[in-house]
N, C-alpha and C positions, 0 to 999 in steps of 0.2 A: 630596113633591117631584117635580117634572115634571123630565123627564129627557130635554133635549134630546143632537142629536146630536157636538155643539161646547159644551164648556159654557165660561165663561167665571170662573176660577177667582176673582178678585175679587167674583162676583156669587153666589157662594155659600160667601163668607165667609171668605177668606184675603185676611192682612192682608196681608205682603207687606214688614211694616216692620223685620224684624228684633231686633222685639222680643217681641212675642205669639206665642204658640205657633200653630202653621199644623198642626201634625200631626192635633186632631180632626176641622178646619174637612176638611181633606183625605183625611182617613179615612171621614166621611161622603157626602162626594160621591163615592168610589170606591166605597164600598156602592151607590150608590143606579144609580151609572151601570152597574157589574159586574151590577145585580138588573135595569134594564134591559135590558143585551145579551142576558141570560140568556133574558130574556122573549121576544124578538123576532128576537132571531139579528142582529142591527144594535151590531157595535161602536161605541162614544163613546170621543171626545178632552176630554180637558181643556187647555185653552189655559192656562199662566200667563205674565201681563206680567213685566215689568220687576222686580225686587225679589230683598229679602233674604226667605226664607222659612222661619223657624223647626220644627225639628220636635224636640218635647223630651222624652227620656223615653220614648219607645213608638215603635216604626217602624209602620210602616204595611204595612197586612196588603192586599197587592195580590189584585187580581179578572182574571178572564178577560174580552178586549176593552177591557180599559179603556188608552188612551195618554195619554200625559205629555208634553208640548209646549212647549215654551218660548220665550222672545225670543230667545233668543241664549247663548253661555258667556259669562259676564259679567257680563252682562245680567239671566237669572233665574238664582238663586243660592239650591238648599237649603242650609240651615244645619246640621246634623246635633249635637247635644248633650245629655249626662246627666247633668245635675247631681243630678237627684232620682231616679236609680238608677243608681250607681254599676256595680252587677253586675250590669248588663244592657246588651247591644250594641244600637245603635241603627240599623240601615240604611235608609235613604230608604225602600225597598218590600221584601216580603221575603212568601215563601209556597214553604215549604221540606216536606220529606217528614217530619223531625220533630215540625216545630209542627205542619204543617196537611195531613198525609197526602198530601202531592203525591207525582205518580207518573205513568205513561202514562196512564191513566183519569180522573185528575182534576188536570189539567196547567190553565196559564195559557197562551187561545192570541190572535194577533191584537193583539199590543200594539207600541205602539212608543214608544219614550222616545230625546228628539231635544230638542238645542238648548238646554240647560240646564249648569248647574253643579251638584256638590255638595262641599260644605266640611267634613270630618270632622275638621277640628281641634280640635274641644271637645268630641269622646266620650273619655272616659279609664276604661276600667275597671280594677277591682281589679287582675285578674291578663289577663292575653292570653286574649282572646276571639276565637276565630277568625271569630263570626261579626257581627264590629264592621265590616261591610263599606259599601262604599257603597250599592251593589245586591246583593241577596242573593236570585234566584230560584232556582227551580229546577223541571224539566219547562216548558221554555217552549217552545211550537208557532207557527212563524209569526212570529217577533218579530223586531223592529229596532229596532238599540239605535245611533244616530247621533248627530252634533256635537257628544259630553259633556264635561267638563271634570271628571275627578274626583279629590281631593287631600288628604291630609293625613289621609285612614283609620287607623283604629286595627288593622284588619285588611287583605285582600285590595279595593281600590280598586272593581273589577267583579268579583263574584264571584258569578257565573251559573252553574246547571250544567244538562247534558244539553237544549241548546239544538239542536231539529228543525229546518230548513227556516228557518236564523237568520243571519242580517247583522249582525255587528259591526262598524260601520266610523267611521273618524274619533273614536276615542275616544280620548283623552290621559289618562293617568292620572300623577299625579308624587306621591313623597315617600308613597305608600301602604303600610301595612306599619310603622307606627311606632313599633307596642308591642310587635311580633317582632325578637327577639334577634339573628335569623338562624337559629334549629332550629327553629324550630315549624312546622306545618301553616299554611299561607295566608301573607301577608304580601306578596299579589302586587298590581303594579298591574292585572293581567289575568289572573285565573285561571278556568280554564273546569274542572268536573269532568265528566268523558265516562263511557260506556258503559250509562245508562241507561235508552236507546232500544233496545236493542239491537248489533248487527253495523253498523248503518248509522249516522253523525249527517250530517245534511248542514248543515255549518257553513264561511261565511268570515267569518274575521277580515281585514279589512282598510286600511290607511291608517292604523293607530293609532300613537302612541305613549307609550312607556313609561320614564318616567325616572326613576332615585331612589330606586327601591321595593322595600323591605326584604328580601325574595326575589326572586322571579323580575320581570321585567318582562311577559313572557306565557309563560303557562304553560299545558298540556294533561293531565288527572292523573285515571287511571282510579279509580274511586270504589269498588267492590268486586275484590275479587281472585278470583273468580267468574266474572266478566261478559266478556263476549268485548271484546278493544279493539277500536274501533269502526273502522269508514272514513269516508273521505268530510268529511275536515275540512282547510279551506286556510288558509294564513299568507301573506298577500301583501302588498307595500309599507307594513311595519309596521318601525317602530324603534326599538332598543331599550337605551339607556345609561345608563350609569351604578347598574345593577342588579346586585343580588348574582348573579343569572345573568341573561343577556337572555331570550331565548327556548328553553324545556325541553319534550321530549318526553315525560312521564311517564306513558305507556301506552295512546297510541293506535298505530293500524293505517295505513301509510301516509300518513304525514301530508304534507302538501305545504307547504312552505317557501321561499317565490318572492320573489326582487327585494328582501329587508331589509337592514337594517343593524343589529347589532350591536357596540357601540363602549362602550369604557370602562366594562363591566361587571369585576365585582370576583373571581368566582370563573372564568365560560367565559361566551362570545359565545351557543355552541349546545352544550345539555346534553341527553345521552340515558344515565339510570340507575335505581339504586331511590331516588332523594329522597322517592318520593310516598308516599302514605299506604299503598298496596296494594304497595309496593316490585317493583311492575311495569312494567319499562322500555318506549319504545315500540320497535315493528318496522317495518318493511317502509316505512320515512317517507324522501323524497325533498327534497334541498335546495339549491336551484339559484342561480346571478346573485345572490348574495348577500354581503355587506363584515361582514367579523368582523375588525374591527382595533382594535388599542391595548386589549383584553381584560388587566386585571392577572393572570389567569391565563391558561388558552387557550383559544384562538378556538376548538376542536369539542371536546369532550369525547363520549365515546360509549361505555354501556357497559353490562351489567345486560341486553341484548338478544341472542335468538336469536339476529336478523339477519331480512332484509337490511335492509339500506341504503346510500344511493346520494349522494356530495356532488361536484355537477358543476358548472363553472365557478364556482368561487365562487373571492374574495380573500380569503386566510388570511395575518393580516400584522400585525406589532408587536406581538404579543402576550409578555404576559409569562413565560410556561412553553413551553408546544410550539403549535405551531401546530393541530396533532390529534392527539391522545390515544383511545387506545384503551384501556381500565381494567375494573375492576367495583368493585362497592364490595359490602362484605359485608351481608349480605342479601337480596341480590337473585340473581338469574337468573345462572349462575355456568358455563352451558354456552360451549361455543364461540359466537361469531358467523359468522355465516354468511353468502357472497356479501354483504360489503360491497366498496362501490364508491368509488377515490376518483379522479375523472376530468377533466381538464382543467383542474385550480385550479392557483393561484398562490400558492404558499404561500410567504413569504421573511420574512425578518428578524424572525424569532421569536425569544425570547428564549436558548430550549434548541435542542431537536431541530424539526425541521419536519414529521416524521412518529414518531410514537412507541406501539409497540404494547407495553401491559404486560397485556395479557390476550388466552385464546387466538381467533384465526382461521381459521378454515376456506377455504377458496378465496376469498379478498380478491383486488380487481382492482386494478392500481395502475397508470394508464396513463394518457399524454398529461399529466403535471402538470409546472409547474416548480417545484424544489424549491431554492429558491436564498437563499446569504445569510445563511440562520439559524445559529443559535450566536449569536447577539449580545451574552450576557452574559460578555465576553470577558475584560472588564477586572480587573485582579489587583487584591488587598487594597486598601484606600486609609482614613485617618484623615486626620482635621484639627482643627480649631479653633483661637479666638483671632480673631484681628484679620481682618477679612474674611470670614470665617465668619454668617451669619445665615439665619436661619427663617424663610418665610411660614406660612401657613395653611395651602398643599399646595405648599409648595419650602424646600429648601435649596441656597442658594449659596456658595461658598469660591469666591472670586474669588480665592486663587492655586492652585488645581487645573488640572491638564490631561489631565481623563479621557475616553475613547475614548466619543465618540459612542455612546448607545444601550449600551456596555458595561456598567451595573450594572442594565440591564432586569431587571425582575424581584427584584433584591434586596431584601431588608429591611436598612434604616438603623438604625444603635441610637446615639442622640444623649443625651447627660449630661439629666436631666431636668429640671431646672431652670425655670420656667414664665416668663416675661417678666412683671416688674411689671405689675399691673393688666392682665393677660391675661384676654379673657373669652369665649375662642375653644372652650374646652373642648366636647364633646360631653356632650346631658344624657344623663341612668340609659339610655336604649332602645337605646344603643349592645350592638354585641358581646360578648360575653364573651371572656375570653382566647385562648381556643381556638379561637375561631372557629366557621362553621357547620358543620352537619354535612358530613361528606362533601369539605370544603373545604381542598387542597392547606394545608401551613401557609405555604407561602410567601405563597397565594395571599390571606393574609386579613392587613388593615390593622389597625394602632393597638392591637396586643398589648405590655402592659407587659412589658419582661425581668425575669427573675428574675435580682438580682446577686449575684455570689459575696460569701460574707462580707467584710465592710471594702470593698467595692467601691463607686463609686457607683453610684445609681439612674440607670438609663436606661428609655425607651421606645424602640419601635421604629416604623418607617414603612415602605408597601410603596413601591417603586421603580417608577414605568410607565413612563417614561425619560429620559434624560438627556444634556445638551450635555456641553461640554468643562468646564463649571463650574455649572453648575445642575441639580440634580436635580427632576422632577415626580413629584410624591408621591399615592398613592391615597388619597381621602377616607377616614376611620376607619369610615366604616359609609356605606353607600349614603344620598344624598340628604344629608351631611352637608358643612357650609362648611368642613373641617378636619382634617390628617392626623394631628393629634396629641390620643391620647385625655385628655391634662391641661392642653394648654392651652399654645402653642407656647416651642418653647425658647427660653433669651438670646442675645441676642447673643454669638460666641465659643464658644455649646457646644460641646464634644468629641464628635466623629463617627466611627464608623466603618463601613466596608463589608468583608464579607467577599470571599474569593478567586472565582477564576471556575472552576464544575464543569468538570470534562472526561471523555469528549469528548462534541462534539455535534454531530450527523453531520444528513445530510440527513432520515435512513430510521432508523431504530432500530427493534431488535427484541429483546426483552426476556421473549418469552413460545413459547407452542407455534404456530408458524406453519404450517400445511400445505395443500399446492398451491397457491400463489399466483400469478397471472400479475401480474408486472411489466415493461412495454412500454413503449418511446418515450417515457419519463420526462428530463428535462434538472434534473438533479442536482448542481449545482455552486453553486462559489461566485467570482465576479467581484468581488467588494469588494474594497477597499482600505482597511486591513489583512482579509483574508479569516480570514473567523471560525468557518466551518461546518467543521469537520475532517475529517470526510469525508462520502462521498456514501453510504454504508451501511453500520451497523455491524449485528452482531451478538453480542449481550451475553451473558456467561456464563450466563444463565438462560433466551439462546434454544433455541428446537428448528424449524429451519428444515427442512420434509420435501417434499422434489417440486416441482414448479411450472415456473415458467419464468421469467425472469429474463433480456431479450434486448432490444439496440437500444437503448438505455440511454446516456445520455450524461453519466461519471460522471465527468469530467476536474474540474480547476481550483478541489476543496476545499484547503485548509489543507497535511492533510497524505495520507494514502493514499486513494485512493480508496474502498476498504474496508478492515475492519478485523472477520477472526473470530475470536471469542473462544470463539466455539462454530460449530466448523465446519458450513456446511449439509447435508444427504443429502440423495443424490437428487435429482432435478431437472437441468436445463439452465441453467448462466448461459453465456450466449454470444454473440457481436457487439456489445460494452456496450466503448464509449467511457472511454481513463482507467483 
């Protein structure tokens, strides 16, 4: 076979029709193009038209220099499908360090894959395959991976790792992640593993989005717990909703997080802990100009990290737990955090606290933020049903309720379970388990059935993202699903109720070992009408507040005291603080 520099995918035997397998036609021209570049040091494109393009059964074992080219998302269309093995994942391309000894020395470089689809709805294996991906490389040098469209994966949608000197941009990935429960490894619509390269990866991610997708929507996740987390990796004008988490730090070095959006994910907007595989959180990562709003849980999570790290003008807001949490989760990195920074953001109308530390800090900067509004889950008990009462798909209405705005953010609803004749809304088997995913708040995780006391009726529960004076919006039961109800929506008239509203919940919370802290020219209050934040700082009987400073602070017009110690500070300065 002659091995021009363009080759024309039609003219070397892909059908294109959606019905004949394209996988050998396509596997053969990637040898022959891959054995030429080899030859010659002269990368080939493969051009495909228009078309449905099958690949069944075997992915495709990709070559150095070879790209992948398309008409358009749409337009060209792999099919991705295993009917005739079942126990085996199928990815469009794939040349990994297990199958094929990839590595710094025998990496794939010089490729670009642009302007295509892929369709991973008809892979179903046995059990969760993580490596059921769309794209599966890994040691990629030089690569660009542009205008893709990819959906409906059994595993991680892009799931590339230790990407050198690599442009991810304009990739959309939805509904990836479909056979992950929510605990397993992978399930992202963008998941990158790092540390490969070494100290350095020079990677941007940018323009993408990510929506739907069974874990993360873009994720970053050191691959040995060995390996130094790397630098030199950017996140910019990438968005990311409706994912069990948006965007996660799981063990790179400074990562840079520019200009995104995070919206209506189901656990946090932005995660930093031990979720990943090496349960090594990232450090020293910067996250700037960026919208983390209407998160069913909260908008920063951050935790399982030395430190530093740095969240500067960003909008922290409608989220359903805190606005930013500080935590660790067990197994991971369990030291203080160090010079973290939270600086100029606007965090308000959260559904708890607006700042909340449950693990310990080392010299935290906390300056120039407005901290305002939050407490929002204000609103006391409430039941109903009967007449005016009904279900959508992700609402409940009781048109004679009159509850506080935004007041039940964040709750979970437990409604009589009852399913509406000929209901067929239900979520199939890939949905959650009860408990939800690892690591994930139990508030924070949808369409858990209740366990009822004896003689009691069955209920389900739904989570709360928020609500009018009579309509609650309810979180999908699993990422990328039409439906907040795991059985299939209740009758008309079913019996509802919401529990009471926590107390208290302060601008500032501090629940852990806090020492030397500069807190400065912070505006700490609350101007709503009814005002819900209770105060502008508490400190909770399991704080240890030691040294710092604490000044210029404008803590007037919460609910009720401006503070409130339950464990008095030592040491340090509060002084000239407003309120």
């Amino acid at each position: 076979m002659t091995a021009p520099l363009t080759a024309d995918a039609h003219a070397y035997g892909l059908a294109g029709d959606g019905t004949a397998d394209d996988g050998p036609a396509l596997q053969e021209l990637v040898d022959a193009l891959g054995d030429a570049t080899a030859a010659d040091g002269r990368p080939r494109t493969v051009r495909v038209p228009a078309g449905r393009y099958l690949v069944r059964d075997r992915p495709v074992r990709w070559r150095s220099g070879v790209s992948l080219v398309g008409a358009g998302r749409g337009a060209t269309c792999f099919v991705l499908a295993n009917p005739g093995a079942p126990d085996r994942p199928v990815p469009l391309a794939w040349f990994t360090t297990a199958q094929h000894g990839a590595g710094p020395e025998n990496h794939i470089a010089d490729v670009t894959f642009a302007r295509f689809e892929i369709d991973g709805s008809r892979v179903q294996t046995e059990e969760y395959e993580v490596l059921a991906k769309g794209l599966g490389l890994q040691y990629v040098l030089r690569g660009r991976f542009s205008d893709l469209w990819i959906h409906d994966t059994a595993a991680t949608g892009f799931g590339c790792d230790f990407l050198q000197d690599t442009v991810v941009e304009g990739v959309l990935t939805e509904r990836c992640g479909r056979q992950d429960p929510g605990e397993k490894m992978g399930g992202a619509g963008i998941g990158i593993g790092v540390g490969g390269w070494g100290p350095v990866e020079r990677l941007a991610v940018t323009d993408c989005t990510a929506r739907g997708n069974g874990t993360n929507g873009i994720f970053l996740e050191l691959q040995q717990e060995d390996w130094v987390p790397p630098r030199g990796i950017r996140v910019t004008a990438c968005h990311a909703e409706d994912n069990r988490y948006g965007i996660s730090d799981w063990g790179a070095d400074g990562l840079l997080v520019t200009g995104c959006s995070m919206l209506g994910n189901h656990v946090a907007g932005f995660d930093v802990s031990a979720q990943g595989t090496t349960s090594v959180g990232g450090r020293g990562g910067i996250v700037t100009g960026c919208v983390l709003d209407g998160n069913a849980g909260d908008g920063i999570a951050l935790g399982n990290t030395p430190g530093p790290y740095a969240f500067r003008g960003n909008r922290v807001s409608n989220n359903g737990r805190y606005g930013y949490w500080e935590h660790n989760l067990a197994g991971g990195d369990q030291e203080p955090a160090t010079d973290v920074v939270l600086e100029s953001n606007d965090v308000h109308d959260n559904a708890l606290d607006g700042i909340r530390v449950d693990a310990p800090l080392h010299e935290p900067a906390v300056f120039g933020n407005r901290v305002r509004n939050n407490g929002r889950r204000a609103a006391g008990a409430a039941e109903g049903g009967g007449a005016g009462v009904r279900c959508g798909p992700l609402s409940l209405t009781d048109e004679g309720a009159d509850w506080l705005p935004g007041g039940h953010r964040g709750k979970e609803v437990r409604v009589a379970a009852e399913p509406s004749a000929g209901d067929t809304a239900a979520e199939p088997a890939a949905g959650p388990p009860a408990g939800g995913s690892a690591g994930a708040p139990a508030e924070a995780t949808a369409g858990a059935s209740a366990e009822p006391s004896a003689g009691a009726p069955a209920e389900v529960t739904a989570l709360v993202v928020d609500n009018t004076a009579t309509r609650l919006d309810l979180v999908p039961v699993r990422p990328g699903a039409v439906t907040a109800w795991p059985g299939g929506t209740p009758a008309p008239g079913a019996a509802y109720r919401l529990p009471d509203a926590p107390a208290p919940r302060a601008g500032l919370t501090a629940a852990a070992a806090v020492t030397h802290p500069y807190v400065h020219g912070n505006r700490v209050r609350d101007d709503g009408h009814p005002r819900t934040q209770v105060h502008a700082v508490w400190l909770a009987p399991d704080a240890v507040w030691t040294g710092g400073r604490v000044s210029g602070n404008d803590f007037g017009g919460n609910a009720s005291a401006a503070t409130r110690f339950d464990s008095p500070p030592s040491g340090g300065r509060w002084r000239d603080n407003a309120g």
